[in-house]
Each structure stands twice: as structure tokens, then as C-alpha cells.
C-alpha positions, 0 to 999 in steps of 0.5 A: 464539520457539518460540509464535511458530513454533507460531502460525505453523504453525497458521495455514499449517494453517488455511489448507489447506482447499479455501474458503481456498484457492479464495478466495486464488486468487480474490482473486489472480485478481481483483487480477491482472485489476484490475492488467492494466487501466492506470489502476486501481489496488490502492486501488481495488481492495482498496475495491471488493473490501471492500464484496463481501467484508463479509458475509464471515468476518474472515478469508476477507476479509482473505485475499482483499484481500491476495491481490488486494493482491498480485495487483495490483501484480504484474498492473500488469507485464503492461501496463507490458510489453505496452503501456508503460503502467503497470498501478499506479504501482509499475510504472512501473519495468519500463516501460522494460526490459520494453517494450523487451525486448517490442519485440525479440520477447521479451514472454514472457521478459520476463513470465516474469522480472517472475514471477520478481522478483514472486515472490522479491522477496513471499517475501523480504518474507513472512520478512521480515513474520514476524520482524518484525512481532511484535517490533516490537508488542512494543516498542508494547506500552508505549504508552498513551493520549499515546503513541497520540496521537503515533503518530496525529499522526506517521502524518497527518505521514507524508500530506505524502509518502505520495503526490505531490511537494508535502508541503503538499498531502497534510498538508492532505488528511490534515487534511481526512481528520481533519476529516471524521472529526469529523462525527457523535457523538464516541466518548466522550460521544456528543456531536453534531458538525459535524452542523447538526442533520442526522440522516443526519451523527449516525452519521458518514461511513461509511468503505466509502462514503468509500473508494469515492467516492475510489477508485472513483467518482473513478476511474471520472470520471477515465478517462471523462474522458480515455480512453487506448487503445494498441496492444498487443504480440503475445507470441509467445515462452516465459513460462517463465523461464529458471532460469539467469538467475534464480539469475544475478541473485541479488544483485539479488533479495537487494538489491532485496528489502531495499530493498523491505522498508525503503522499504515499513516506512517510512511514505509511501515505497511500492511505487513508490520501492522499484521505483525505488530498486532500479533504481537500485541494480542500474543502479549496481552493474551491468557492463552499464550500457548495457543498462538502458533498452534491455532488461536483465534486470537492471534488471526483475528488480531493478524487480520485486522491488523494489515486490513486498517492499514489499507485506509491507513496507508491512504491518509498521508496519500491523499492529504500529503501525497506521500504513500503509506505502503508500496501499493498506495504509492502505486494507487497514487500513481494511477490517481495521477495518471487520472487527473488528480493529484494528491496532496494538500491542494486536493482539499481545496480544489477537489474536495469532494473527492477525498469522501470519494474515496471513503465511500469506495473503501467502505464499498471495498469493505462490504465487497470483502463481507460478501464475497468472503461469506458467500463466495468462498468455495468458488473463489478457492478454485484459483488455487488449483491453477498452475502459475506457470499456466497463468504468467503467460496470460499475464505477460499478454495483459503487460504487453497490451497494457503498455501498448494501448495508453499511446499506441507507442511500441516504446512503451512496450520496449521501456516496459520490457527493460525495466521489467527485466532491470526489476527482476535482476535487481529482485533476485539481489535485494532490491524492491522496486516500491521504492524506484516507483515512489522515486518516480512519482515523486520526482516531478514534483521534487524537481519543480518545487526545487526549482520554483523555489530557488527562482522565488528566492533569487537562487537563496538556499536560505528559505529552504531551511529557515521557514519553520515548517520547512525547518520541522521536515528537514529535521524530520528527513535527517533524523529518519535517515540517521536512525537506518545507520546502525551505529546510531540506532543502537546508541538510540535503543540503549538509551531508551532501554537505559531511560525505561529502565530508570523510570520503572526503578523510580516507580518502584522506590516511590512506591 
């Protein structure tokens, strides 16, 4: 425990200099632009920002993806307030409250409380990501080869929920991710495959291109495709919050935060169910029922919060397992990657310091949000005013340099455009493309693992299912994939509605 403190210390330590300082605000001020524009997302963001940021140091670059991470997801509120248009997903939750209390002249408390929520609900998911993370790689620390392969298998399991309602479509995207990660010369033998004879395939689809062309160039179809433009709500009252109403919903700050913490550890859940599942906890737990949907300050502190803690959440089983918790995790796990470090168990051992890294970056994040969200409000809001169809040319320009400047190879910018225009038909009929990304990640890492296993078992498929951890992760995988068949699923909420009904009886009687 005591190492662990010192690592962290020496990471805050590390961090206090004018570069890193000047690169997290940067990186938050650039997420929080990004989040302000309705339609964009942190995906999209954390890829763009990956091709900008390759040349750069490991860790100058990390810091600026998980400030622009965080600063995201908190400048989505600013539209979902201001316009009742959700900036990300993950708030789409304070739509309601925080629009309404727009509508009633109190834009400026509302933002000042989303501050509030934003901030409190990353700090408690900061803690939570310290005490967390290095124990949970402590336990993967005895997974070998088989082990791995089951972790890679439950994570492209985990693609059937991690955006969407229809499971069938996100495993046959996570599928198609695995797919396309076979192309080109396979990691053990340097084998050619699915390359046609092609040379430009031998060297495989690079990720930054792929990452650009279904986040980016995808979006960039997407909303010249259909353009949305609204009004905007003048803001004529204080940012400042109120320091009364926050420590008044404390609770809902603690609640809220857990929740966000434990919807973002579990792989496929997110920021945006941590919103709504902690709204809907403040709603049922709350005196003032009546008062959600029309303006509480209850249920925007709890909707804040609560997709806020899923930030830290959602990098705890990135870092220790190398499974995301939530789309853009998988993609900052990718540029981790792409930067020389790999996620996982071994990060403990081989790069420890690292994992405290990334915790002083959160809480840089954390306190970037606080500043910007206090002091930079007014300035910030005039994002909101630009056209996109002003601004998806621009972006388009920074997806073409993007893909083009990682090799100098104008394939990149040919896979970047296919896979882009792949993503935007595949969109426009339901499918997401988190789950083709985390296929792609995890592909490599299936595949060898796959392989070096059967070779340490002479071709045995036994080891795969007898070693007890491996036995505990293929049940899991079977049992995470059987609960997406309908049939099965109800039969699973019957009886849990049958067995809770049952004990309630019985406390009754006994009482």
C-alpha cells in the first residue's frame, strides 16, 4: 500500500510542470468544444485527437485524450441545457431537467449544478480508479496464454450490449472487427492472410485509419446527411453554483457515484445507463417526485454524476484487464496501444507507475472541467452557434491528414474512406461501430493467445476449459450471451420477480 502511495505521489509530482499542465487544460478545453457540438462525440474525439497527438511523448498523449475524454462528456451538458440536445449520449439524462430549468430563466444554475455533478461525480470515480485498478491486476496476474484467450473472447461477447438494443448486431460487428483484424501477416509465423495477393493488405489495417473512418469520416456523412440546427436559450442568470444545494444532495452525489462507478467496470454498460440508472434512483428515492422532468436540481445533480464516475470507471477494467468498460474507453485503449503500452494484467508488472499515471491525469481532467466550467462558460457557448455543416468539412480535412500522416501511406487514407463510408450505411440500419473497434483491438490478442495456447498444449483443447479460471470466464462468456436470447431473459426476470415476491411475503408472515 505504502509503494502504491509513493507512485502515486510521484505521478501528481510528475505532472506539475507548465507542458502537462498546459496540455491537460488543452486537452480538456478541446473535449469540452467538442461535447458543446450535438452530434459529436468523445469517440470521435479521443480518434481525431490520437492522429494529432502520435508524435508525441506516451504520456503527454494520454493525458490530453483523457482530458478531452472527460471534457467531452461534461460539454455535452452544455447543449442538452441550452438546446435540448444532447452533446454525447451520456446526456441525454439532464435533457430533461436541465432544459426545463433553462426554460424558467435559470440556464446558469443549471450549468453551475451539471459543474457540480461533473465534478464530484470524476473525483469520486479518480479514488475509486486508484484503489481499484491495482488490485484488480493483481488478481490477472495469474493468467496465461488460455486465460487470455477467454478474456478476449468474454470482451468481443461483451459487443452484443456495449451499444444499441439488438445484442445480434453488435456480436456481428464485434465479429467483423475480429475479421478484419486477420488481414495481413499473422504475428507468429508472419504468414500472409485474407490479402489476395495484395501487398498494401500485408502490413494489415491500420488502427488510426480504421478509428477515423468509423468515427470520423462516418460522422462527418452522417450529419451532412441530415443536418439538425435549434434555437438556443439565452443564459442571463449566475454559473455559479450555490454551495448550499450541493452539500444538500450529497446523497445523491455518493449514490449517483457508485452507480457510475459500477455501470462503467462492467464492460458494455457505459456512461449513458450510469446517467440513467442514477436518475432513476434519485427519482425513486426522492420527496419531490413531481418535480423531475419539470426542473429538479435533484435529478440533474444525480444525471450528471452519474455518467461523470463512469469516466474512471470505465478505465478500471481497461487498464488492469484490457477490456473497456464503454465505446470511448475501447478507443482510448487503442491509442494506449498504439502508443506502446498495452493494457492488461502485465501493466502492473511491467509498467506500474503508469496505472497512477493515468490517475493524476483523471484528476487533472477533473479540476480542468471545475475551471473551465466556472470561468469559461460564456466564451465556451459560442461553439453552439456554429453550423455544422460549417464544421464537418473542417473535420473531414483533419480525418484525411490524420490517416495520412501515421505512414505517409495514401492506403491509410483509401481504408479510412471505405471503412468510413462501410460505418455510415451500417449506422443508418443499426449498427454501431464501438463494437467493430473493440473486435479490432481485441483481435490480435484472441488470435495469439488462441494459438500459443494450443501449441503449449500439443493441439489440446482441454486446458482451455478445465484451468479454473478459464472454466470461471467461459461460463461467464456463456452465460453473458445466453441472457441477450429473449426467451431465456424473460424466463430469468420471471423468476426473480417470483423469488423477490416470495421473500417479501415471508418477511411479512414472519413479522
Amino acid at each position: 500500500m505504502l509503494d502504491g502511495l509513493a507512485l502515486l505521489g510521484q505521478s501528481y509530482l510528475s505532472f506539475l510542470n507548465p507542458a502537462s499542465l498546459m496540455y491537460g487544460l488543452g486537452g480538456a478545453f478541446l473535449g469540452i468544444l467538442v461535447g458543446c457540438m450535438p452530434g459529436l462525440s468523445a469517440t470521435l474525439c479521443i480518434a481525431l485527437l490520437t492522429t494529432l497527438t502520435i508524435k508525441m511523448a506516451p504520456n503527454d498523449a494520454i493525458l490530453i485524450l483523457i482530458c478531452a475524454y472527460v471534457g467531452t462528456l461534461y460539454g455535452g451538458s452544455r447543449s442538452a441545457i441550452l438546446l435540448n440536445i444532447p452533446g454525447t449520449a451520456a446526456n441525454a439524462a439532464s435533457c430533461a431537467d436541465g432544459y426545463a430549468l433553462a426554460l424558467q430563466g435559470q440556464a446558469g444554475r443549471a450549468i453551475g449544478i451539471a459543474t457540480s455533478g461533473a465534478f464530484t461525480g470524476t473525483l469520486f470515480g479518480v479514488l475509486c480508479l486508484a484503489a481499484f485498478t491495482p488490485a484488480l491486476a493483481e488478481i490477472a496476474l495469474s493468467f496465461g496464454a488460455f486465460e487470455f484467450f477467454w478474456l478476449a473472447l468474454f470482451g468481443v461477447a461483451m459487443s452484443g450490449s456495449i451499444v444499441g438494443e439488438d445484442p445480434i448486431k453488435g456480436w456481428i460487428m464485434g465479429c467483423l472487427g475480429l475479421l478484419v483484424a486477420q488481414i495481413g501477416q499473422e504475428g507468429l509465423y508472419a504468414y500472409d492472410r485474407f490479402t489476395w495477393g495484395w501487398d498494401e493488405l500485408s502490413g494489415g489495417i491500420a488502427l488510426i485509419p480504421a478509428l477515423i473512418g468509423a468515427f470520423g469520416f462516418a460522422e462527418v456523412l452522417s450529419t451532412l446527411s441530415d443536418p439538425v440546427e435549434r434555437s438556443l436559450v439565452q443564459m442571463r442568470d449566475s454559473i455559479l453554483p450555490r454551495f448550499k444545494e450541493v452539500f444538500q444532495y450529497w446523497r445523491t452525489v455518493i449514490r449517483s457515484g457508485v452507480i457510475g462507478v459500477v455501470t462503467g467496470i462492467l464492460p458494455g454498460i457505459g456512461e449513458d445507463s450510469g446517467a440513467w440508472m442514477s436518475y432513476a434512483a434519485a427519482k425513486a428515492v426522492s420527496p419531490e417526485k413531481e418535480k423531475f422532468g419539470k426542473g429538479s436540481i435533484d435529478g440533474l445533480m444525480a444525471a450528471e454524476t452519474g455518467d461523470m464516475s463512469a469516466i474512471p470507471g470505465g478505465i478500471i477494467p481497461a487498464l488492469a484487464l484490457g477490456i473497456p468498460g464503454s465505446a470511448p474507453a475501447a478507443v482510448l485503449m487503442a491509442a494506449m496501444i498504439i502508443h506502446g503500452i498495452q493494457p492488461g494484467p502485465m501493466l502492473m508488472i511491467k509498467t506500474p507507475q503508469f496505472v497512477y499515471d493515468v490517475v493524476a491525469m483523471t484528476t487533472m481532467a477533473t479540476f480542468s472541467i471545475l475551471l473551465f466550467g466556472l470561468f469559461g462558460v460564456r466564451p465556451l457557448l459560442h461553439v453552439l452557434r456554429i453550423r455544422r455543416t460549417v464544421l464537418m468539412p473542417i473535420i473531414f480535412v483533419l480525418c484525411t491528414v490524420g490517416s495520412f500522416a501515421i505512414a505517409s501511406r495514401l492506403f491509410d487514407v483509401y481504408c479510412m474512406v471505405v471503412i468510413g463510408i462501410g460505418a455510415f450505411f451500417l449506422k443508418r440500419r443499426g449498427y454501431e461501430m464501438a463494437p467493430f473497434v473493440l473486435g479490432l483491438v481485441l483481435g490480435e490478442l484472441l488470435d495469439k493467445s488462441l494459438r500459443r495456447g494450443l501449441v503449449l498444449s500439443d493441439g489440446s483443447l482441454e486446458p482451455f476449459f478445465t484451468r479454473p479460471i478459464c472454466a470461471m470466464l467461459a461460463a461467464v462468456t456463456v452465460i453473458t450471451m445466453l441472457m441477450y436470447v429473449p426467451a431465456i431473459n424473460q424466463r430469468l426476470t420471471r423468476w426473480w420477480r417470483v423469488s423477490m415476491g416470495w421473500l417479501s411475503f415471508s418477511k411479512k408472515s414472519s413479522a
